[in-house]
N, CA and C atoms as a LAMMPS dump frame, in Angstrom:
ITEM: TIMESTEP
0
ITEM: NUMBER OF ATOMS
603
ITEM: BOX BOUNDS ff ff ff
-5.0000000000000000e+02 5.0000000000000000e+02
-5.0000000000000000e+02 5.0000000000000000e+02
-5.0000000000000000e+02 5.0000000000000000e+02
ITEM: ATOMS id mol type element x y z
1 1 1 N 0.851 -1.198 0
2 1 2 C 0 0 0
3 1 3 C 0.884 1.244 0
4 2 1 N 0.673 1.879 -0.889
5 2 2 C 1.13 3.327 -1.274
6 2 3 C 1.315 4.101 0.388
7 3 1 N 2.035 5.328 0.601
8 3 2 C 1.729 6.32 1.964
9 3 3 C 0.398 7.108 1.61
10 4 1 N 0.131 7.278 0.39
11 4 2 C -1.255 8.016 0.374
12 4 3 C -2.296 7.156 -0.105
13 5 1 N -2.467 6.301 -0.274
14 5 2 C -3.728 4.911 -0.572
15 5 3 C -4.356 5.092 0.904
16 6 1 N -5.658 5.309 0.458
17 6 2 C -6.406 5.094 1.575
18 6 3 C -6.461 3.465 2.747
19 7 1 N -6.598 3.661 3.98
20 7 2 C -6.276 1.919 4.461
21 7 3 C -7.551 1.276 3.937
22 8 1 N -7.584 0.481 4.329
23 8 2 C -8.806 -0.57 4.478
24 8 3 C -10.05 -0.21 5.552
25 9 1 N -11.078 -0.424 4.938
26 9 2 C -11.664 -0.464 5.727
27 9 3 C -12 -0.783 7.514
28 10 1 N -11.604 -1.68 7.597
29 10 2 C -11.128 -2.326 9.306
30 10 3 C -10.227 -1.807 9.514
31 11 1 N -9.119 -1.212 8.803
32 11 2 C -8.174 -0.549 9.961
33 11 3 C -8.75 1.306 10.102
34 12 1 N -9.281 1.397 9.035
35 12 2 C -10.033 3.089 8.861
36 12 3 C -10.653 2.972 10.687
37 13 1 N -12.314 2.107 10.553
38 13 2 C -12.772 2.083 11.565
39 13 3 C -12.656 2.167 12.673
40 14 1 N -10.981 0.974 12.579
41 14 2 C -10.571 0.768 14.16
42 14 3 C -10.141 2.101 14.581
43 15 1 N -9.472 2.944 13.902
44 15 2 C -8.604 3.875 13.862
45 15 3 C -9.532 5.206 14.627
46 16 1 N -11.128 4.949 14.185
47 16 2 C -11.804 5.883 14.093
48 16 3 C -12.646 6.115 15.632
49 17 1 N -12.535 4.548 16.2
50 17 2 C -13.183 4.296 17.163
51 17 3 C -12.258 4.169 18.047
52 18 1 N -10.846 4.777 18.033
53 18 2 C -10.009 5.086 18.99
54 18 3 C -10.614 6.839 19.852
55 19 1 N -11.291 7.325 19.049
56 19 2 C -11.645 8.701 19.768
57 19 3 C -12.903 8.282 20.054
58 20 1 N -13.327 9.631 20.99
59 20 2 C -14.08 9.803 22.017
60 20 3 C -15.169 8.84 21.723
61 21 1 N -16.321 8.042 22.176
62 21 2 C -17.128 6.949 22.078
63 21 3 C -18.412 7.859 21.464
64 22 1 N -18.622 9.234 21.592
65 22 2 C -19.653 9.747 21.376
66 22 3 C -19.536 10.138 20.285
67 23 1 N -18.51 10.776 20.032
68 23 2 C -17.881 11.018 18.226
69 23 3 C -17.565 9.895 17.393
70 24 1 N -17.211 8.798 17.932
71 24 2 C -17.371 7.555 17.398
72 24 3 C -18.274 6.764 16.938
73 25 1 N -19.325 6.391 17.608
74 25 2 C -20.789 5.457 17.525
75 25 3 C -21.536 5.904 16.599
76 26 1 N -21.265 7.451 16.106
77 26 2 C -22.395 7.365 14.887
78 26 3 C -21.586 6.966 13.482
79 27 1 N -20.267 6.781 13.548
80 27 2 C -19.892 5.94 12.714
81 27 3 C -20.169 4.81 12.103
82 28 1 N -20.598 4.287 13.266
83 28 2 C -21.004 2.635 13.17
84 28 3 C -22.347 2.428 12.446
85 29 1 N -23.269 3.435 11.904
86 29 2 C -24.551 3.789 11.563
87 29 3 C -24.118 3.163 9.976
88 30 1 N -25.058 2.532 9.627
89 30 2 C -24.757 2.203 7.76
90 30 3 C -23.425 0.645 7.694
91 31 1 N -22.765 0.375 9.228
92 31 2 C -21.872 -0.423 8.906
93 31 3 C -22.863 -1.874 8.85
94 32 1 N -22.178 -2.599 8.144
95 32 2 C -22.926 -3.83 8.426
96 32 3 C -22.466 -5.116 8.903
97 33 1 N -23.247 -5.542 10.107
98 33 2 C -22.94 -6.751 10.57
99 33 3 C -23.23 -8.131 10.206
100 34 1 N -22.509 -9.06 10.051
101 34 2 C -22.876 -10.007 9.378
102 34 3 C -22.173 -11.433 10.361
103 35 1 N -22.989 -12.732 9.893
104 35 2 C -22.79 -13.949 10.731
105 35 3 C -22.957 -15.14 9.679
106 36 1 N -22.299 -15.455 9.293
107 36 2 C -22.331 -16.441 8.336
108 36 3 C -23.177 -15.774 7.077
109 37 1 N -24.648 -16.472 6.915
110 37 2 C -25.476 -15.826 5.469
111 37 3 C -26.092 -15.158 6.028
112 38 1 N -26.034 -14.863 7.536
113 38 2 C -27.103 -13.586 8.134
114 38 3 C -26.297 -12.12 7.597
115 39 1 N -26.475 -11.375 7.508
116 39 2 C -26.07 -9.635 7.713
117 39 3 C -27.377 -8.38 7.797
118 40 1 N -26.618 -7.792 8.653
119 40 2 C -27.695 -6.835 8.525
120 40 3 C -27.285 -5.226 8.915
121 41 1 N -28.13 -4.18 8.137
122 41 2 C -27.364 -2.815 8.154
123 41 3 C -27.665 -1.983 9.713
124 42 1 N -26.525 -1.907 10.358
125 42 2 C -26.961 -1.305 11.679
126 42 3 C -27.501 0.196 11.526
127 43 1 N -28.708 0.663 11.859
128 43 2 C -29.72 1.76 12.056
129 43 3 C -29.481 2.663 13.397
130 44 1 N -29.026 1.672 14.343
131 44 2 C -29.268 2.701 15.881
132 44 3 C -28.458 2.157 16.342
133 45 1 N -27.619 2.75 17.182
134 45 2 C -26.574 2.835 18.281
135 45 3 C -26.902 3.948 19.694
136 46 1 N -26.512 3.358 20.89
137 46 2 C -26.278 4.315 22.005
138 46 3 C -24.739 4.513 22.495
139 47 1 N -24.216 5.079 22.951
140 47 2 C -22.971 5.115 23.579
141 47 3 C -22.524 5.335 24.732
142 48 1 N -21.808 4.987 25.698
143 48 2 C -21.415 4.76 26.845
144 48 3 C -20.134 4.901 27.344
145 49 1 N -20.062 5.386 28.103
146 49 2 C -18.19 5.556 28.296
147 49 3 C -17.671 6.633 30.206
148 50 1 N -16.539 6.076 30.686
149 50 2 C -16.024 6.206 31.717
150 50 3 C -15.373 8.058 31.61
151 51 1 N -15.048 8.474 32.216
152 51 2 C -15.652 8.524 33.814
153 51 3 C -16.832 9.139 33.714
154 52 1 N -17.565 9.921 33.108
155 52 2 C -18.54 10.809 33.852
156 52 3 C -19.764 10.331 33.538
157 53 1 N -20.271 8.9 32.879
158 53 2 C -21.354 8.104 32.617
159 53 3 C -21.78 6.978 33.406
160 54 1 N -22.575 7.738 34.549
161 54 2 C -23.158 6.237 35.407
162 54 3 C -23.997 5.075 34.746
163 55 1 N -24.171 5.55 33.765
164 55 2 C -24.873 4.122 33.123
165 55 3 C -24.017 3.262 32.641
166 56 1 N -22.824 3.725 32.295
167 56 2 C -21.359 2.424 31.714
168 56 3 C -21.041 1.612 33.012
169 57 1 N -21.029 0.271 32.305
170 57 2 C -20.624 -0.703 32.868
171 57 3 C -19.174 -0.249 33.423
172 58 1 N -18.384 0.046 33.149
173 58 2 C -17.304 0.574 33.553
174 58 3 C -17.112 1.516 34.655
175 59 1 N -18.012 2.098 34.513
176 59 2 C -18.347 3.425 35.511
177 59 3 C -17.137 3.092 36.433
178 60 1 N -17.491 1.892 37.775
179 60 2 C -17.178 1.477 38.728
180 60 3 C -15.533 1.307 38.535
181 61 1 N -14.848 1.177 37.207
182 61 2 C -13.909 0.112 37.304
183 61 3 C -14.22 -1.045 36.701
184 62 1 N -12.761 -1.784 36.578
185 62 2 C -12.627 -3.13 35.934
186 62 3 C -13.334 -3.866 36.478
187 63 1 N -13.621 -4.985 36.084
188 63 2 C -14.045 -6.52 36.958
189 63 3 C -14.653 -7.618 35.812
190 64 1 N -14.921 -8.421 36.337
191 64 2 C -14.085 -9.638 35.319
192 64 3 C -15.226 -9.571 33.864
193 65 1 N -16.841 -9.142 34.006
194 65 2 C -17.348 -8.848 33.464
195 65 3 C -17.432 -7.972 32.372
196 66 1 N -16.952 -6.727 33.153
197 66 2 C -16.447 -5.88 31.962
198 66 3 C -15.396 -5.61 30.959
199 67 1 N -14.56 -6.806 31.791
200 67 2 C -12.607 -6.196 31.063
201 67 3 C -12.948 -6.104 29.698
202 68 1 N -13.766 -6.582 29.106
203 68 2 C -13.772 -6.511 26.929
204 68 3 C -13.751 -5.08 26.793
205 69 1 N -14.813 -4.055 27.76
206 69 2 C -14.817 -2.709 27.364
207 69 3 C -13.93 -2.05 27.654
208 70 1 N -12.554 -2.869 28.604
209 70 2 C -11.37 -1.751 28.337
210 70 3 C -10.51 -2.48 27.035
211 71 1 N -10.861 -3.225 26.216
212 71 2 C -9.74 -4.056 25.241
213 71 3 C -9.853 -2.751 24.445
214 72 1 N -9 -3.448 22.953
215 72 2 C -8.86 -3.121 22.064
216 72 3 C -10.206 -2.692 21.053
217 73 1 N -9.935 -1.153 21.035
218 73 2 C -11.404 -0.527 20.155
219 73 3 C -11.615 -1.687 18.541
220 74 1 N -13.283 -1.997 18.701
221 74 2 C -13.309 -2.616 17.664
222 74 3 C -13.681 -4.012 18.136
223 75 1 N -13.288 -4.685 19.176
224 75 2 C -13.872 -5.63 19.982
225 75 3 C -15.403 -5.833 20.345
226 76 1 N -15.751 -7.067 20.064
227 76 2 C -17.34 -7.574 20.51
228 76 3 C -17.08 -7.411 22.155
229 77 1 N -17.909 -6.457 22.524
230 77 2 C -18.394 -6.693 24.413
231 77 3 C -19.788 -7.021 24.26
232 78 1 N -19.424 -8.699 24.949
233 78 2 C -21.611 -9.148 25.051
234 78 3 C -21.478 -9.377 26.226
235 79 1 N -22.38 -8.699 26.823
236 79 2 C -22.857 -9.272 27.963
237 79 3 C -24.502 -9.48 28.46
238 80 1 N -24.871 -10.329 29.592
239 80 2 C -26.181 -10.617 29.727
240 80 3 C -26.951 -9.554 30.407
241 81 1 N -27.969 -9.533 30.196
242 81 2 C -28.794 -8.495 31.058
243 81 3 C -30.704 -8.74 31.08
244 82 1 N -31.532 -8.372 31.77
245 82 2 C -32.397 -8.691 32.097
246 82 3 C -32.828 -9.973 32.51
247 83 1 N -32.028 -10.84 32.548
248 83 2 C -32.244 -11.883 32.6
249 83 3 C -32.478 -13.364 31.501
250 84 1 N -32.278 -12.562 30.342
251 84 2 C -32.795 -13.038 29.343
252 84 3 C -32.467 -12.734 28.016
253 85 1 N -31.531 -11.481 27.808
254 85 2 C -30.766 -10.64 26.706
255 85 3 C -29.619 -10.667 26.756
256 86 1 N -28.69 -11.109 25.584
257 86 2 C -27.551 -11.199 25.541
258 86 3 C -27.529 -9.182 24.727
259 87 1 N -26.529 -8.631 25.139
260 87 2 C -26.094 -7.131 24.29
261 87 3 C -24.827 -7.378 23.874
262 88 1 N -24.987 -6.814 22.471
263 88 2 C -23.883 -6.488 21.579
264 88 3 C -23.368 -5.282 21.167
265 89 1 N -22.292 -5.188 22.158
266 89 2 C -21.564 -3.393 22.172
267 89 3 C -19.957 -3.604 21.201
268 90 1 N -19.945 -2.409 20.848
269 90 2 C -18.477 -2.262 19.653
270 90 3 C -17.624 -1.667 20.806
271 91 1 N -16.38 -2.057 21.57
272 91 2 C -15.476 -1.309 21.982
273 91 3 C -15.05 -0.542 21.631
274 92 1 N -15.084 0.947 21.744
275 92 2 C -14.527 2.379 21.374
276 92 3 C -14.29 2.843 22.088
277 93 1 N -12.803 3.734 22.255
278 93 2 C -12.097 4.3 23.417
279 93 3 C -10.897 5.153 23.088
280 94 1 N -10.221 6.082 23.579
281 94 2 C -9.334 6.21 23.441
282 94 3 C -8.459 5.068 24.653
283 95 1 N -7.168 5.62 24.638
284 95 2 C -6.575 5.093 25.696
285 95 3 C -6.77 5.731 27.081
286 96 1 N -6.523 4.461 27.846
287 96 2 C -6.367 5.763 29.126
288 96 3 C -8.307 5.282 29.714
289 97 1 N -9.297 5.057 28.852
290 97 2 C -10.265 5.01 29.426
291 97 3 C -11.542 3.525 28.937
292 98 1 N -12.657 3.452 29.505
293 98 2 C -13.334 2.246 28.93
294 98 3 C -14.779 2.905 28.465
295 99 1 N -14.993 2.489 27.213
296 99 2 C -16.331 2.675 26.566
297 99 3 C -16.568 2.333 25.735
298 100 1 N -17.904 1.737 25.349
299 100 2 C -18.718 0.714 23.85
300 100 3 C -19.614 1.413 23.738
301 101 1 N -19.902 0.95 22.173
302 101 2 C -21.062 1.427 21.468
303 101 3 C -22.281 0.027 21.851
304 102 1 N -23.774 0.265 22.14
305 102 2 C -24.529 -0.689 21.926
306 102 3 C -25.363 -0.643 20.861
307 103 1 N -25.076 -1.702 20.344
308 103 2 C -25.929 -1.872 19.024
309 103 3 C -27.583 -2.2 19.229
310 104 1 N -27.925 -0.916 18.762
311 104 2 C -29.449 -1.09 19.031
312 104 3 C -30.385 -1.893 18.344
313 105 1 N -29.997 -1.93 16.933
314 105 2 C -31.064 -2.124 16.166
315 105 3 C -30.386 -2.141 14.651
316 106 1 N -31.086 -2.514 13.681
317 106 2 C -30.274 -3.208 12.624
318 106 3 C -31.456 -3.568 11.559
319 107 1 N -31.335 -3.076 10.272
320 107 2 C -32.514 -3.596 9.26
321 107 3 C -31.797 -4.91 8.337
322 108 1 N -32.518 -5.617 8.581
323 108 2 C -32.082 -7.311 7.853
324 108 3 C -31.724 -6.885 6.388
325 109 1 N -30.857 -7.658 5.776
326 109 2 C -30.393 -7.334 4.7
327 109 3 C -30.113 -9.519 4.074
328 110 1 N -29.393 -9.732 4.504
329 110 2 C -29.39 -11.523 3.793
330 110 3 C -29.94 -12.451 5.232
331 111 1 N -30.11 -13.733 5.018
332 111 2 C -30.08 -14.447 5.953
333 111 3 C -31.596 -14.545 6.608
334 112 1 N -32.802 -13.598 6.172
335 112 2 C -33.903 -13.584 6.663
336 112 3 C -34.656 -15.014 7.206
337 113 1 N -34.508 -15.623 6.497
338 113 2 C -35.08 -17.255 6.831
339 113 3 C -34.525 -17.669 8.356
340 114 1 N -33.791 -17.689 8.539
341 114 2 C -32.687 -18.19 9.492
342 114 3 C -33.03 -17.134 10.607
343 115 1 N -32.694 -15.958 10.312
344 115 2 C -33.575 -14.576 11.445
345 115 3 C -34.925 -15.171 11.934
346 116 1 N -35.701 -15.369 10.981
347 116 2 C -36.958 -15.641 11.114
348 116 3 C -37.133 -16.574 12.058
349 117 1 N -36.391 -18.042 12.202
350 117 2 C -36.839 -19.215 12.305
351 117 3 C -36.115 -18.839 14.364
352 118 1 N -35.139 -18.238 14.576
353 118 2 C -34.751 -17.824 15.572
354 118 3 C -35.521 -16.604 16.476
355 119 1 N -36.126 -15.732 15.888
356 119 2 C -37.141 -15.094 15.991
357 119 3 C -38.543 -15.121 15.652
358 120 1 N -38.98 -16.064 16.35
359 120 2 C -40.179 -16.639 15.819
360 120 3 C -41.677 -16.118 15.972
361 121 1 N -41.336 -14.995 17.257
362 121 2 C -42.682 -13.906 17.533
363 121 3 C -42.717 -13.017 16.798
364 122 1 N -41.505 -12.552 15.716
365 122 2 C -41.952 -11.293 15.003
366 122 3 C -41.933 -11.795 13.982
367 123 1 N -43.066 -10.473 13.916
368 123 2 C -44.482 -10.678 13.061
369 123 3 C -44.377 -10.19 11.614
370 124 1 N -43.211 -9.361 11.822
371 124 2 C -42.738 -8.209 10.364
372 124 3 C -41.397 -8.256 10.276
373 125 1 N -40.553 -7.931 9.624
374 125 2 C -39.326 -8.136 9.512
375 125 3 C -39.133 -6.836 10.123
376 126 1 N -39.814 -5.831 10.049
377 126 2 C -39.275 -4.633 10.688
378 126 3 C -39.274 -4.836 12.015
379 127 1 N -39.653 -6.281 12.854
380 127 2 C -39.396 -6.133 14.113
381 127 3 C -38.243 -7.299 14.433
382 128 1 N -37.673 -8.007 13.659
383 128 2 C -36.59 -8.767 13.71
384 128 3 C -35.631 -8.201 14.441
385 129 1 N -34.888 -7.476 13.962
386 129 2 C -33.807 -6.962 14.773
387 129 3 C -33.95 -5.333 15.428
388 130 1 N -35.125 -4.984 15.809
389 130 2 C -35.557 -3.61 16.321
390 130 3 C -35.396 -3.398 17.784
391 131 1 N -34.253 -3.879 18.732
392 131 2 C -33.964 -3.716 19.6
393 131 3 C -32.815 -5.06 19.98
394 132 1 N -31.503 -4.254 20.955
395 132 2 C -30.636 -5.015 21.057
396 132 3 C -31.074 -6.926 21.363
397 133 1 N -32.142 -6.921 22.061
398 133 2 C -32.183 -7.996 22.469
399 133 3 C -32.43 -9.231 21.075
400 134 1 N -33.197 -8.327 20.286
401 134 2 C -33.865 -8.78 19.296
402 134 3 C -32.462 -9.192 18.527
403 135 1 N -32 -8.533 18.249
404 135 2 C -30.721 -8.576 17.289
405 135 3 C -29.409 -9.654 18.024
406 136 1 N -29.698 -9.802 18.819
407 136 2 C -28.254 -10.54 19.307
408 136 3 C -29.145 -12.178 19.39
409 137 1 N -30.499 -12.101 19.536
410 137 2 C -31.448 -13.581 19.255
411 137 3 C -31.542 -13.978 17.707
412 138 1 N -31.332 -12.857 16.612
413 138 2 C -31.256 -13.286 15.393
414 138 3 C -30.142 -13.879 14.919
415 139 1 N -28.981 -13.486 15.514
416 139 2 C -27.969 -13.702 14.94
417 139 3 C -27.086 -14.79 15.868
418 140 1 N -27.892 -15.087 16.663
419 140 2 C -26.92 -16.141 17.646
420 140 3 C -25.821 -15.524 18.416
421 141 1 N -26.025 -14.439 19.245
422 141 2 C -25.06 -13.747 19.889
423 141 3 C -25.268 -14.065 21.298
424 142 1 N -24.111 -14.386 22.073
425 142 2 C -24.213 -14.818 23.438
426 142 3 C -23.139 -14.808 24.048
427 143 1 N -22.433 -15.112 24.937
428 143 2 C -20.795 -14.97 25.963
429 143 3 C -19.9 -15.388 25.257
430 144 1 N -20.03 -16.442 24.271
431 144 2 C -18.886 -17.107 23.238
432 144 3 C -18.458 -16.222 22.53
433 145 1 N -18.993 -14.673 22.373
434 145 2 C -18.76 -14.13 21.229
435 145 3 C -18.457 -12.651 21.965
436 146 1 N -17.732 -12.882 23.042
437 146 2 C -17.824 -11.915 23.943
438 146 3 C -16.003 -11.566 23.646
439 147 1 N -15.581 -10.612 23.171
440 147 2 C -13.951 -10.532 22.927
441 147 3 C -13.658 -10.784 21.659
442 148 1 N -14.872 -11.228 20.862
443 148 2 C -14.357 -11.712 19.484
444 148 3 C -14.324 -10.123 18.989
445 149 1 N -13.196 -10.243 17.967
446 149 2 C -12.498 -8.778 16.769
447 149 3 C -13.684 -8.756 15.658
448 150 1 N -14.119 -7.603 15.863
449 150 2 C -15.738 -7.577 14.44
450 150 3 C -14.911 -6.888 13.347
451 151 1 N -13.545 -6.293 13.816
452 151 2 C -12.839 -5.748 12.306
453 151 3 C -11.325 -6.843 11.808
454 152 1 N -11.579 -8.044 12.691
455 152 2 C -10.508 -9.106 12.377
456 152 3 C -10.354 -9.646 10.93
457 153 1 N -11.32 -9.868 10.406
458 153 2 C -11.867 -10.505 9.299
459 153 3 C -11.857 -11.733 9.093
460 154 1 N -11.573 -12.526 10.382
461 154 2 C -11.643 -13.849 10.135
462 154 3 C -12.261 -14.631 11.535
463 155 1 N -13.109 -13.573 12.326
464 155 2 C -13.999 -14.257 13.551
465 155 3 C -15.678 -14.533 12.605
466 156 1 N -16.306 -15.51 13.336
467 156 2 C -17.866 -15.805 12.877
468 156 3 C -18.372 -14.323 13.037
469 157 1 N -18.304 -13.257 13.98
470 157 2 C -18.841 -11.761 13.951
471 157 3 C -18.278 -10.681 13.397
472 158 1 N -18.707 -10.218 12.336
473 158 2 C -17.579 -9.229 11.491
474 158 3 C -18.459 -7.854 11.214
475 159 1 N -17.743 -6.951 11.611
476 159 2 C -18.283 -5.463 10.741
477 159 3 C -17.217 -5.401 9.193
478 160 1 N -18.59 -4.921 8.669
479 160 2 C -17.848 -4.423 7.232
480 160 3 C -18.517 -3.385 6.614
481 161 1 N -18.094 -2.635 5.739
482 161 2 C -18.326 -1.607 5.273
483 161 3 C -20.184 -1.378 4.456
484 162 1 N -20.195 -0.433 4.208
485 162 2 C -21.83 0.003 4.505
486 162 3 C -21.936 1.25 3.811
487 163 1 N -23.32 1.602 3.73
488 163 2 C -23.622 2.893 3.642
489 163 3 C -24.259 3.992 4.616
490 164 1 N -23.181 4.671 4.359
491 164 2 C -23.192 5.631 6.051
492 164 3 C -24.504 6.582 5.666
493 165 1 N -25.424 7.093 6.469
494 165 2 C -26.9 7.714 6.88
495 165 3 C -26.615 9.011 6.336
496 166 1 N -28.004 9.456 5.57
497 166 2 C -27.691 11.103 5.23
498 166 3 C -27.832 11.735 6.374
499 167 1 N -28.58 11.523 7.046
500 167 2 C -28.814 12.278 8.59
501 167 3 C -29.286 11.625 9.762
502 168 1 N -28.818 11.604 10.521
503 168 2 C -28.884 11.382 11.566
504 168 3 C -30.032 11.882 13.065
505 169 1 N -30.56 10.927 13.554
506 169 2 C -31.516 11.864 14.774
507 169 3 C -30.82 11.35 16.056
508 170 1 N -30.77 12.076 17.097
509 170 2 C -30.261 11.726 18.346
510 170 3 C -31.387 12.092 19.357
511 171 1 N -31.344 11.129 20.323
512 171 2 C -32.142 11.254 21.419
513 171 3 C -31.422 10.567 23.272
514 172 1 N -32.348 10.332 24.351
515 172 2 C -32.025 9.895 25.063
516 172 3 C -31.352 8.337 25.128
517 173 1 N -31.072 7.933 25.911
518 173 2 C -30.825 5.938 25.504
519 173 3 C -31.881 5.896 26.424
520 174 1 N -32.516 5.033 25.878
521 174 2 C -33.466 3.991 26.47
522 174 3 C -33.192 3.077 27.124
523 175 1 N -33.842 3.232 28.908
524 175 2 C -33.956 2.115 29.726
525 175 3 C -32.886 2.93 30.994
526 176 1 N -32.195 4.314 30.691
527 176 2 C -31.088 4.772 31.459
528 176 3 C -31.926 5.846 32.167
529 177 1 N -31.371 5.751 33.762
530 177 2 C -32.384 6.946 34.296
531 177 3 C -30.93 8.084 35.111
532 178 1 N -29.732 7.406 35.449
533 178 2 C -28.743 8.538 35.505
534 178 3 C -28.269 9.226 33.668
535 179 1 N -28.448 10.07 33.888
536 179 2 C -27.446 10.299 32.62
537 179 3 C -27.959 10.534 31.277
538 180 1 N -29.695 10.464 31.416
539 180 2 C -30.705 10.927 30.494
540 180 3 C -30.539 12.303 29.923
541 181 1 N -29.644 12.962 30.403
542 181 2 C -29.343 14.245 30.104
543 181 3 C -28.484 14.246 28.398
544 182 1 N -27.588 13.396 28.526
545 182 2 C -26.766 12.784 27.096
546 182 3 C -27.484 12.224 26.548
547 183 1 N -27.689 13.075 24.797
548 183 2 C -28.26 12.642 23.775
549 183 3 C -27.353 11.719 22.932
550 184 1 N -26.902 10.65 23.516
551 184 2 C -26.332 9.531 23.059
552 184 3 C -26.756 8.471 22.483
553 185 1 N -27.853 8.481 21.602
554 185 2 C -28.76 7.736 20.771
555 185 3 C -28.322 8.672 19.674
556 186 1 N -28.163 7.067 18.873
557 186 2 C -27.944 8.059 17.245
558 186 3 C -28.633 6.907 16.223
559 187 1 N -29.655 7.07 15.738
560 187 2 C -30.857 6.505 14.661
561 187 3 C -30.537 7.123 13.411
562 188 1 N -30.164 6.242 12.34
563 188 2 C -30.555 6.253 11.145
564 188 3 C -31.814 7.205 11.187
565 189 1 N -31.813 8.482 10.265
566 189 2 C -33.11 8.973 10.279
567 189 3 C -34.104 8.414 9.184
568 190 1 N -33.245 7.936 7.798
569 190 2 C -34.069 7.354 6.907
570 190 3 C -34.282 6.199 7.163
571 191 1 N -33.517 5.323 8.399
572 191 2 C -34.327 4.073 8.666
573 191 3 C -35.179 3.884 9.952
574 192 1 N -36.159 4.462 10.222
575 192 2 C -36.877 4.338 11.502
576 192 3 C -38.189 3.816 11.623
577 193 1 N -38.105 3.237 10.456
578 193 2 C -39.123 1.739 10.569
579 193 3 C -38.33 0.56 10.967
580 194 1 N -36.734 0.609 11.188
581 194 2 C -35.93 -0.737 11.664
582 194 3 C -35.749 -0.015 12.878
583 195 1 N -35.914 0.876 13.463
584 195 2 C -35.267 1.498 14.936
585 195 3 C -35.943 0.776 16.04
586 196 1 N -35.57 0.688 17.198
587 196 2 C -36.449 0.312 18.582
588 196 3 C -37.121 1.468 18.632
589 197 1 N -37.914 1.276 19.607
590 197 2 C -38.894 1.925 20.19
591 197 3 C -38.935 2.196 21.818
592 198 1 N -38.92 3.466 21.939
593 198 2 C -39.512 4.468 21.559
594 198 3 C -38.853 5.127 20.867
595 199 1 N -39.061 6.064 19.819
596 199 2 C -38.363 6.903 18.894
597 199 3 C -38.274 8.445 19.759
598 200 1 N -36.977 8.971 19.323
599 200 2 C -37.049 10.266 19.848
600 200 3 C -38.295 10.874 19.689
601 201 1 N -38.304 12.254 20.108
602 201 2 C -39.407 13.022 20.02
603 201 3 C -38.944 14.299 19.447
């Protein structure tokens, strides 16, 4: 590669999601995630990040749960929650601190059959992957896949390149009651028939 050839895609990204997590995550808007013949174009992201965000897992410090969100930006952090939801966050950070993007929501693009047959209550495809929980049940996401590289190019979970959003809407994150003040929701504005719900206002 030439000094002026643009890099590759996966190293662009990684590169990109070394700064701040909030200037970062709407990057991830238009990228697409893919799992064997599943893929699908991510629509919504929230973002999260140390020190001054009580809703990051990190908030507190390390512990054995969180260490993925201090790895290397670009890293799968899954972890469980409600009892019943596996979440799929993009590690983004500079150095020095811990914070992920959570992948909210995602409009199906290949693999629908297979979505379908794993998601078997929704009713429309626009509700397949319309909230994290939804999306990490389509695609078979769970603790095994917790540390895996989405810009490696050779793990079962991969980001790859996409078409990035003409505009963008931002709102609160949903489900957070410290820290509602940060408009750290960033929705595809032309895709908000694939977004969770509730939609900004």
């Amino acid at each position: 590669m030439s000094p002026t050839a643009a890099p590759p895609f996966a190293e662009a990204l990684r590169a990109a999601l070394e700064a701040d997590v909030v200037e970062a995550a709407p990057l991830l808007l238009g990228c697409i995630l893919s799992r064997g013949e599943r893929s699908a174009r991510i629509v919504e992201v929230e973002a999260y990040r140390t020190p001054d965000d009580p809703a990051c897992h990190a908030h507190r410090g390390q512990t054995r749960r969180n260490a993925t969100m201090f790895g290397r930006p670009g890293l799968a952090y899954v972890y469980f929650t409600y009892g019943n939801h596996w979440m799929l966050n993009v590690v983004a950070h500079p150095p020095g601190v811990a914070a992920a993007v959570l992948v909210r929501a995602a409009e199906p693009l290949t693999g629908l059959e297979e979505m379908r047959s794993l998601r078997p209550r929704a009713r429309r495809d626009e509700d397949l992957l319309s909230g994290p929980g939804k999306l990490t049940a389509a695609f078979g996401i769970d603790r095994a896949d917790d540390g895996c590289d989405l810009l490696g190019g050779r793990g079962p979970l991969r980001l790859e390149p996409g078409v990035p959003p003409a505009r963008i809407v931002t709102g609160s994150r949903i489900g957070v009651t410290d820290g509602r003040e940060h408009l750290w929701r960033f929705i595809d504005a032309d895709a908000l028939p694939w977004a969770s719900r509730p939609l900004p206002r």
